[in-house]
C-alpha positions as CSV (number, residue, x, y, z in Angstrom):
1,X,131.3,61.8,109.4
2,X,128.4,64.0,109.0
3,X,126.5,63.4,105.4
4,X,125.6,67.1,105.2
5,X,128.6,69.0,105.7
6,X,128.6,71.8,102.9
7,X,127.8,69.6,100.4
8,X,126.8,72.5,98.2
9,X,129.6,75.6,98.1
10,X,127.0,77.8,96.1
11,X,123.2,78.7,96.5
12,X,121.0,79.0,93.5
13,X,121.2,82.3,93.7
14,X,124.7,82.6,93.0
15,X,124.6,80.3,90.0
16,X,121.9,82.2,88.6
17,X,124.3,86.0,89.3
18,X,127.3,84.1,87.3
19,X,124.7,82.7,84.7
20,X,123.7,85.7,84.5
21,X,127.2,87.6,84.2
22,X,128.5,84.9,82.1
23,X,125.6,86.5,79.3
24,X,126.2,90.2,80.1
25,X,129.6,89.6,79.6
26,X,129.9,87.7,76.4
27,X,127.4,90.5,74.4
28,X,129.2,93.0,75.6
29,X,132.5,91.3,73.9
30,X,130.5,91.3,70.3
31,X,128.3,87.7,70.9
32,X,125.4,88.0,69.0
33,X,124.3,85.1,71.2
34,X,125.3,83.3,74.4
35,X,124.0,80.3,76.3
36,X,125.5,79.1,79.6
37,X,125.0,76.4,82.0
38,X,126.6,76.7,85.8
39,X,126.4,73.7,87.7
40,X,127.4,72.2,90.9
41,X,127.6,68.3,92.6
42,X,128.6,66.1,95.3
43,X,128.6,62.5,95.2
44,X,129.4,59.5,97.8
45,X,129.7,56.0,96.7
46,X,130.4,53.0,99.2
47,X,131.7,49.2,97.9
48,X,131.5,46.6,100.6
49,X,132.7,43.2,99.3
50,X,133.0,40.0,101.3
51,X,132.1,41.7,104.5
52,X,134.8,44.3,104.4
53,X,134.9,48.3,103.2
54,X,136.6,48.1,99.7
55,X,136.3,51.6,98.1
56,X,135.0,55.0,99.6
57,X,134.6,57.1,97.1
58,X,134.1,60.9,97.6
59,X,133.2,63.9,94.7
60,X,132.5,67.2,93.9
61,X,132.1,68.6,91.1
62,X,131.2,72.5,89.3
63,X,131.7,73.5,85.8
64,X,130.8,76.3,83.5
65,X,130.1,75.2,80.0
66,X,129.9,78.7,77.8
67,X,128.3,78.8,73.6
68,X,128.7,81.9,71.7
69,X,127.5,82.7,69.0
70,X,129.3,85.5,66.1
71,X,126.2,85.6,63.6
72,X,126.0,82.2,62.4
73,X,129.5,80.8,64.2
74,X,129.9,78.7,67.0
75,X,132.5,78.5,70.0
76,X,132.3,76.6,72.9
77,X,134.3,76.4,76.2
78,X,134.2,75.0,79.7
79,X,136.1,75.5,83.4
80,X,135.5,74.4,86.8
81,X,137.1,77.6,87.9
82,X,134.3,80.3,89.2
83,X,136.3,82.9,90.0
84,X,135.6,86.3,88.0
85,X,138.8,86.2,85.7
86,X,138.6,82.6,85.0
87,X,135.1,82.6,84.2
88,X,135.7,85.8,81.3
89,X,138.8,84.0,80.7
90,X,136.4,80.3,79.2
91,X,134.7,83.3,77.4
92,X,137.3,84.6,75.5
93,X,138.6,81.6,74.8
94,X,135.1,80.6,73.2
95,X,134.9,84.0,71.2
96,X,138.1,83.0,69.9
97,X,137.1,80.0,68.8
98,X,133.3,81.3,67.3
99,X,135.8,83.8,65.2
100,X,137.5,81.2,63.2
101,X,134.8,78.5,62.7
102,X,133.2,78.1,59.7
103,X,129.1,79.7,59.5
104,X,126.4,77.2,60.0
105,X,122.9,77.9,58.8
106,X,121.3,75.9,61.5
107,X,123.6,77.1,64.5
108,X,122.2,79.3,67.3
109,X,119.4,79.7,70.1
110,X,116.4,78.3,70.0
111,X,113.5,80.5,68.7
112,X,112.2,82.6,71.7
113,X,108.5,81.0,71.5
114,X,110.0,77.8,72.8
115,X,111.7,79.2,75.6
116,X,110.1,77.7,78.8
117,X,108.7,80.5,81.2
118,X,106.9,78.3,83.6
119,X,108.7,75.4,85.9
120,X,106.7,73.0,87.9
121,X,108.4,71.7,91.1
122,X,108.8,67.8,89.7
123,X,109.7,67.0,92.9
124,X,113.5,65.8,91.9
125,X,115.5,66.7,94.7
126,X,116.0,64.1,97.9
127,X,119.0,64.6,99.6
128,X,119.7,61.5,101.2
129,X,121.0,62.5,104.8
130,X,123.7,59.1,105.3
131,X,126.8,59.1,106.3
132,X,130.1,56.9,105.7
133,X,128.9,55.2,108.7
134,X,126.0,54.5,107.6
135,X,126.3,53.5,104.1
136,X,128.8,50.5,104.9
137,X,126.4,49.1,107.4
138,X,123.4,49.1,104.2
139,X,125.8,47.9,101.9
140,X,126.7,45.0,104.6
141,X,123.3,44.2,105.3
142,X,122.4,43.3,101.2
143,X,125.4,41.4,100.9
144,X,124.9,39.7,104.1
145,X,121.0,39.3,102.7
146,X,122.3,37.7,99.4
147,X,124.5,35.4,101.3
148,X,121.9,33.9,104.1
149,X,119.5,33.8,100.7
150,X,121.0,30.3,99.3
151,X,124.6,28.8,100.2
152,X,125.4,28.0,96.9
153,X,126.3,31.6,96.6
154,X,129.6,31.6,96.8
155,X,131.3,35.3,96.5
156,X,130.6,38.7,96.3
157,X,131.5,40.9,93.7
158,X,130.2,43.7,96.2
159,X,127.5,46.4,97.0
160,X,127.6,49.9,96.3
161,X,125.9,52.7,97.6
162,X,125.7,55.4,96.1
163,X,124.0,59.1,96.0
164,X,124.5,61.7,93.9
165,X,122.8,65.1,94.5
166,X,123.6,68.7,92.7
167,X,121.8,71.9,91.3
168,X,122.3,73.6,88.0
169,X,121.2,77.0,86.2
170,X,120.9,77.7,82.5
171,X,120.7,80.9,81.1
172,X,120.7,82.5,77.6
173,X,120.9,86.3,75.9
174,X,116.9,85.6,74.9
175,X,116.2,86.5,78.3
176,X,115.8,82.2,79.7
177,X,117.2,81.7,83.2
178,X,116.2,78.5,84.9
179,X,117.4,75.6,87.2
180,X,116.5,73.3,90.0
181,X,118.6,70.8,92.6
182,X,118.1,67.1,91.8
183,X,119.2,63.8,93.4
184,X,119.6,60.5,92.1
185,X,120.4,57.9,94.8
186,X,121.0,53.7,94.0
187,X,122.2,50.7,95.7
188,X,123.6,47.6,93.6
189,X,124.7,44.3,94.9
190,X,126.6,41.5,92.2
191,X,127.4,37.9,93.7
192,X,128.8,34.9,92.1
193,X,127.2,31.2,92.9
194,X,128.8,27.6,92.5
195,X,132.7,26.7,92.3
196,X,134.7,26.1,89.9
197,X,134.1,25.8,86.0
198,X,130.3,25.8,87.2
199,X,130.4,29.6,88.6
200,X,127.8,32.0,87.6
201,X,127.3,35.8,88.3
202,X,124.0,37.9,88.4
203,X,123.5,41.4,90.1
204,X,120.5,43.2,91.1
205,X,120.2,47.1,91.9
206,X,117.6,49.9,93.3
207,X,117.5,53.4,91.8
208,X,115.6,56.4,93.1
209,X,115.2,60.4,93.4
210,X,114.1,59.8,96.9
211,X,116.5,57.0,99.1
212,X,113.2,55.6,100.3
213,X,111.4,54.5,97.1
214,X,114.8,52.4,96.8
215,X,114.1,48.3,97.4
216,X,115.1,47.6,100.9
217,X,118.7,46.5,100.7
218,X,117.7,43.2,101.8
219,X,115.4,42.5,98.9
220,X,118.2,43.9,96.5
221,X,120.6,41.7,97.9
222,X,117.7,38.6,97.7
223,X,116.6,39.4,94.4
224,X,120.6,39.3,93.4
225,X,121.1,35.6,95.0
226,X,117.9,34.4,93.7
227,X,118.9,35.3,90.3
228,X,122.3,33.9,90.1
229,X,121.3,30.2,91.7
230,X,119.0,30.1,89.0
231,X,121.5,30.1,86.0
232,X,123.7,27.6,87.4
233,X,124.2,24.1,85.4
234,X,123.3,26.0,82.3
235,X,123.2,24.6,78.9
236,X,123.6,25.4,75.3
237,X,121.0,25.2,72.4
238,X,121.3,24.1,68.7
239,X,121.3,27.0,66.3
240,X,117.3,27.2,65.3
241,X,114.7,29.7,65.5
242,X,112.0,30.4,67.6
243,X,109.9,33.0,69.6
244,X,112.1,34.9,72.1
245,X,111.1,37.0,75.2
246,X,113.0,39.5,76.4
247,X,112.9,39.8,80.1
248,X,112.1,43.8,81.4
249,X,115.8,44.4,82.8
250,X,117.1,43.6,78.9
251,X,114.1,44.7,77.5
252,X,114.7,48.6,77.5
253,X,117.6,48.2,75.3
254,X,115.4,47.5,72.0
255,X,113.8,50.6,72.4
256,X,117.1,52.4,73.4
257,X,118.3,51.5,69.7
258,X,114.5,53.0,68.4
259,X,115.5,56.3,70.1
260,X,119.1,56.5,68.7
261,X,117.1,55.5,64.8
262,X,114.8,58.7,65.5
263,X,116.8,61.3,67.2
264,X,118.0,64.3,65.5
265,X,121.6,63.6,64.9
266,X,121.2,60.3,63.1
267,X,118.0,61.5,60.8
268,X,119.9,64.4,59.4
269,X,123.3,62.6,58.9
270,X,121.4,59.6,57.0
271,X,122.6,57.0,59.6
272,X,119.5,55.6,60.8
273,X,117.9,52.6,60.2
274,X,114.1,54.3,59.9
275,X,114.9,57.3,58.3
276,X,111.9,58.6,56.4
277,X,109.9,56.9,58.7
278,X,107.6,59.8,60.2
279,X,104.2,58.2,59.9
280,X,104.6,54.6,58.9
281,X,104.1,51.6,61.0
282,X,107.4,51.1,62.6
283,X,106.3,48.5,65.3
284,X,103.3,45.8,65.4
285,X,100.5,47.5,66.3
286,X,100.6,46.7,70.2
287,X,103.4,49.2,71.0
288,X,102.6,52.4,72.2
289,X,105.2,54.9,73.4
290,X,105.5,57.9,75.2
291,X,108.0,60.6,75.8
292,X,107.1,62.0,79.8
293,X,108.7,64.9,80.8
294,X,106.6,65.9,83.9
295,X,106.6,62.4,86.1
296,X,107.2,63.3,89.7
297,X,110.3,62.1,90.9
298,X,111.1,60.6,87.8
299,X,114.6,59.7,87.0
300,X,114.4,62.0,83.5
301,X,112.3,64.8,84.5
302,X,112.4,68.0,83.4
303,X,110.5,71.2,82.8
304,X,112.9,72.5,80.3
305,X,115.7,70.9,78.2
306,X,119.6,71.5,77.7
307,X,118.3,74.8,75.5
308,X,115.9,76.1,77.6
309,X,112.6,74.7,75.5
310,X,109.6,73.9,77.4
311,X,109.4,70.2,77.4
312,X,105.6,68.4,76.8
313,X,104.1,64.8,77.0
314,X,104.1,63.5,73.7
315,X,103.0,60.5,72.3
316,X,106.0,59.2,69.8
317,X,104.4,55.6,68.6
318,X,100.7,55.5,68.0
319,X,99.3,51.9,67.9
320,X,102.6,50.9,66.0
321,X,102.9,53.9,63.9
322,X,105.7,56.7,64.3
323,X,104.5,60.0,65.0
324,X,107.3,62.0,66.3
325,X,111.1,62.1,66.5
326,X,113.7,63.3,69.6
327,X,115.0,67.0,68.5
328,X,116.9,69.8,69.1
329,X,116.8,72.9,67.8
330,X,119.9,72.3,65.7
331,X,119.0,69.4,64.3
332,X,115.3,70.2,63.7
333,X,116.9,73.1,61.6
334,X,119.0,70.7,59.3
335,X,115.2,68.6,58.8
336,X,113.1,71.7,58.6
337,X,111.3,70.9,61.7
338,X,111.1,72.3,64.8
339,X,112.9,71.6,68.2
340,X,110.4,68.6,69.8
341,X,112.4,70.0,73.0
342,X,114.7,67.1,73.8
343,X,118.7,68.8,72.8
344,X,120.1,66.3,75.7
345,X,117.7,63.6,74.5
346,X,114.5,62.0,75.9
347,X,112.9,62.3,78.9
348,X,110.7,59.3,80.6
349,X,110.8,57.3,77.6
350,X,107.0,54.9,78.8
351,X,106.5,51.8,76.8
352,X,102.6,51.4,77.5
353,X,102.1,47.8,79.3
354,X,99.8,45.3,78.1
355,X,97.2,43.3,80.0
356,X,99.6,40.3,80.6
357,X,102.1,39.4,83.4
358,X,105.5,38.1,83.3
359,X,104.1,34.3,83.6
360,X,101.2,35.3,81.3
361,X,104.0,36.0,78.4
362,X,105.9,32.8,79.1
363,X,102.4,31.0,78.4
364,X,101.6,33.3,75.1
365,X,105.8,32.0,74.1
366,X,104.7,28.2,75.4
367,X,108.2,27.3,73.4
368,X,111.1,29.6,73.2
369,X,113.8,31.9,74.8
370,X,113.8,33.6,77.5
371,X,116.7,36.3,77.1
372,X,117.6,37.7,80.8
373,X,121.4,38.8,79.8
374,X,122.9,40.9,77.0
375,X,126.7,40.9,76.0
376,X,128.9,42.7,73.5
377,X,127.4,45.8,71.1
378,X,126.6,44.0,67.6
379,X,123.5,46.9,66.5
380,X,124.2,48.5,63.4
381,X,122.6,51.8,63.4
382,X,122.1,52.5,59.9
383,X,121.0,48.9,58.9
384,X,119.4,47.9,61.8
385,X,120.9,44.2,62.1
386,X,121.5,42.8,65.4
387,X,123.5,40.5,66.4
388,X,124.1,39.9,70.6
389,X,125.6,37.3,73.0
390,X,122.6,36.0,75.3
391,X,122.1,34.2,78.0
392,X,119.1,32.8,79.7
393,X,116.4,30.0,79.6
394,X,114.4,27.7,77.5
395,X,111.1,27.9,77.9
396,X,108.7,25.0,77.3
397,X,104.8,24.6,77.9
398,X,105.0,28.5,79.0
399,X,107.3,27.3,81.9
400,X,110.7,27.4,82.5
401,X,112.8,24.5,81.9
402,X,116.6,25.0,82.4
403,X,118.8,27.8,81.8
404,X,120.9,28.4,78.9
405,X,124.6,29.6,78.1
406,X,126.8,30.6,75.3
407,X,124.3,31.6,72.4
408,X,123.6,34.3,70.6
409,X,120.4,36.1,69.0
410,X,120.3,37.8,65.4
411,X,118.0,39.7,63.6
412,X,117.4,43.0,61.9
413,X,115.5,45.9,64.3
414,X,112.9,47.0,61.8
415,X,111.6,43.6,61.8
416,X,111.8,42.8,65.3
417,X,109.9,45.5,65.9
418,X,107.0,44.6,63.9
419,X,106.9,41.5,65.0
420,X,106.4,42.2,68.7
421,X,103.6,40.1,70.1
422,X,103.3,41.8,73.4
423,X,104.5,44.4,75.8
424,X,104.1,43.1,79.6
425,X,102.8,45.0,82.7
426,X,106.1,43.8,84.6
427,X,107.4,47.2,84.0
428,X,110.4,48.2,86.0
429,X,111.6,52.0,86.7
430,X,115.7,52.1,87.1
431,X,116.1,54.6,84.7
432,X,114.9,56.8,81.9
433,X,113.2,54.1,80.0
434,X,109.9,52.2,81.6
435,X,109.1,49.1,80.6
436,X,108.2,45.5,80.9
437,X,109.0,42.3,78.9
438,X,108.8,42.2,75.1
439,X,107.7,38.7,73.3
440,X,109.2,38.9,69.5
441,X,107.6,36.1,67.3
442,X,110.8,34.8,65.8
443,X,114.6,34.9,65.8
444,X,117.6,33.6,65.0
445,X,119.3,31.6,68.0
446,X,123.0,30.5,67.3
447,X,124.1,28.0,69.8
448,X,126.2,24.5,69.1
């Protein structure tokens, strides 16, 4: 099968002429206002479990997604039909819909002034030029690779492989037009060790703009073994507390509940656990934190966001202390702010490392957990407790004892947070956060 037959139906400049007579067309039936987004994809995954093809899974994908604006009233519609009448057809249908919605103060375009006008080539877009072919034979090789790694693994619960590649174009009546093709490849592999009662699963996966800054799929599939052997003949723990170190994988998560606390949505709607927070010390003073639009190749980079506003580096936790929140121009309206250009949310969130390694945290901890798995979704958003199932290992004289089964941590977010002892320089890139492993000084851990 050859990997680049007409992946794409539509050049850039075609998106950008319907873009562009997506706007024409909706001021000319009475917006005020119109933003659009055309887009278009093509996706090819490829499961290969216990040696043999499972799923081959094959996509494409193009939308129009249409916002008018009547004065102060909003409409919205969407189609994944191009053609000329469909596409003034989604148009109506979202003038309609402007006409009998209620005003909003805060609805509408961004201002012009935060328009971007400049777009630096980020360097997002790798096609990955593999075939069906092709694909199967990497994902046999990791699972094969996992297997030859230790016997005790047992079964596969496979590896995919997947790439994704596509091109978009924005546009709006305040002049804006801009878009860019991006890729986003990965290759996962999840196998099982031991028998019985005594089984244990663990995964590892690869994620990348560019197919080559992906693991080699036999480290993936090592990396996966290695980590599964290690969690058989697990124990439990008695209920106690004590310092707990979350390893990098897991450790992205605690600052994916920070962004959710300081974005737009949940400040103005009073549902956040730091509201009113802009300022204060929010973490221990070791955490820094950036917001990174402009990494190259990075897996959220962007010159512009889902309005159109220039995006910027900026620096969101100082030495602990918050100094910016994740806005779009609506919601930076209903605060009296203005948009920090992330409607669609952050970019390269960067937890700044600190000078220690992985085994340099597990000597800092000496006693403790070491979390390496998080199950079920007990965060609550507007107190900040936390409550999840965990598994992992106890950890004495900074080493690594045993691992551990069946407990769960609690706490509350606010004073996790300032009670980080260190961010590591483990970081690991597999998606929009970046980050290594986090030491907190104290938790609850529920066990027997």
């Amino acid at each position: 099968m050859n990997a680049n037959a007409s992946k794409v139906s539509h050049t850039a400049d075609i998106l950008q002429q319907i873009a562009s007579d997506i706007v024409s067309y909706a001021r000319q039936q009475g917006a005020s206002a119109c933003a659009t987004e055309v887009s278009e994809g093509f996706g090819q995954a490829v499961t290969v479990r216990q040696g043999k093809v499972e799923t081959i899974e094959y996509n494409r994908d193009k939308g129009i997604n249409v916002s008018v604006y009547i004065g102060q009233r909003r409409g919205n519609a969407s189609s994944s039909d191009f053609s000329r009448q469909a596409v003034r057809d989604t148009i109506d249908a979202a003038l309609n819909i402007a006409r009998y919605t209620a005003e909003d103060d805060c609805a509408g375009l961004p201002d012009a002034d935060q328009l971007a006008t400049e777009f630096p080539d980020l360097d997002l877009y790798h096609p990955w030029e593999l075939n069906v072919e092709q694909a199967i034979q990497l994902a046999s090789e990791c699972e094969q690779a996992a297997f030859r790694t230790d016997r005790r693994i047992s079964n596969s619960e496979g590896v995919t492989v997947n790439l994704n590649e596509g091109r978009f174009v924005q546009a709006n009546s305040l002049g804006f037009i801009g878009g860019y093709p991006s890729s986003r490849h990965s290759v996962s592999c999840s196998v099982i060790a031991g028998k019985g009662d005594s089984m244990q699963r663990d995964y590892w996966y690869g994620s990348a703009r560019n197919a080559r800054e992906i693991l080699k799929v036999e480290e993936i599939g090592r990396i996966a073994a290695e980590r599964t052997v290690r969690r058989l003949n697990a124990r439990k723990l008695d209920t106690m507390q004590c310092p707990v170190l979350f390893e990098a994988p897991v450790a992205g998560g605690l600052f994916g509940h920070f962004v959710g606390a300081v974005s737009g949505g949940s400040l103005y709607r009073k549902a956040s656990f730091l509201l009113d927070q802009l300022d204060e010390p929010v973490f221990s003073g070791h955490v820094h934190i950036d917001d990174v639009p402009d990494i190259k190749r990075g897996l959220a980079s962007s010159p512009f966001d889902d309005e159109g506003v220039r995006t910027r580096r900026r620096t969101i936790v100082e030495g602990g202390v918050l100094r910016g929140y994740f806005l779009g121009s609506y919601s930076a309206r209903k605060l009296g702010m203005r948009t920090t250009g992330n409607a669609g949310g952050t970019h390269n969130l960067v937890v700044r490392p600190g000078p220690l390694d992985f085994n340099g945290l597990l000597r800092q901890m000496q006693r403790g957990l070491l979390v390496t798995e998080l199950l079920g979704h007990g965060v609550n958003q507007v107190t900040g407790d936390y409550s999840r199932g965990a598994a992992g290992f106890w950890v004495e004289h900074g080493e690594i004892q045993y691992p551990v089964e069946e407990i769960t941590i609690a706490g509350n977010l606010k004073e996790m947070y300032q009670h980080i002892v260190a961010v590591g320089n483990d970081v690991l890139v597999q998606g929009a956060r970046q980050c290594g492993s986090v030491l907190i000084e104290n938790m609850t851990v529920a066990g027997r």
